[in-house]
N, C-alpha and C positions, 0 to 999 in steps of 0.2 A: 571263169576264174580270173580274175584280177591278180596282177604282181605289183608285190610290197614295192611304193615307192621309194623309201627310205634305204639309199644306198648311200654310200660303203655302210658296210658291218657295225654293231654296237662295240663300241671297244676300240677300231682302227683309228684313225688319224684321216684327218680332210682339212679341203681348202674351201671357205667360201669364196667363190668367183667374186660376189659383189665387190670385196673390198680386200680379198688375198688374204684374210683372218684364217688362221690356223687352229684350229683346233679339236679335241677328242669326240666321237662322235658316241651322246650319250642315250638316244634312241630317237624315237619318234611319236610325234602328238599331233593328234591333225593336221596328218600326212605334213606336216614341217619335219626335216631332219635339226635336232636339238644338237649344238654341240657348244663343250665346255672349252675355256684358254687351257691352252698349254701350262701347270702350275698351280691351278686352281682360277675360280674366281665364279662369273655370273655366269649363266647358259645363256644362249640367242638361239634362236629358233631360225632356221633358212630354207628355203624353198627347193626340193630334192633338185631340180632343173639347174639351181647354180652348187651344187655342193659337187666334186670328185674328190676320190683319192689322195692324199697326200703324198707326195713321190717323199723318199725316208730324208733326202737333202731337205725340204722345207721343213719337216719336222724336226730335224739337228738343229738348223737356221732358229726356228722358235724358241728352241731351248736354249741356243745359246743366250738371245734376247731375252727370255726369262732370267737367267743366271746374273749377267748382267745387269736388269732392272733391280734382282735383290742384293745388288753388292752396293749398289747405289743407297738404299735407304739406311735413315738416320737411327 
């Protein structure tokens, strides 16, 4: 018996290591964890080996950036 690569949980919050992108973690598709931005937008697919946890400060961090990026537009 094999364990699910695809960690953290469908629903929590993670950090891709590649590049410190934040975002929702929307499940898994060959054994890629799938996770969406903070806000909406496009999924990216990342390899379970760079995805952890998002500690709750980079998630606050994200959304403030989010909040921000929409006060900005015209």
């Amino acid at each position: 018996m094999s364990e699910d690569p695809c960690v953290p949980e469908t629903g929590t919050f993670a950090v891709d290591f590649r590049d410190g992108s934040v975002g929702q973690v929307m499940g898994c598709e060959g054994g890629l964890v799938q996770l969406r931005p903070i806000g909406g937008g496009r999924e990216w697919d990342c390899p379970p080996a760079s995805v952890r946890e998002a500690p709750p400060v980079e998630v606050l961090r994200e959304r403030v950036r989010q909040v921000n990026r929409e006060g900005r537009l015209p």
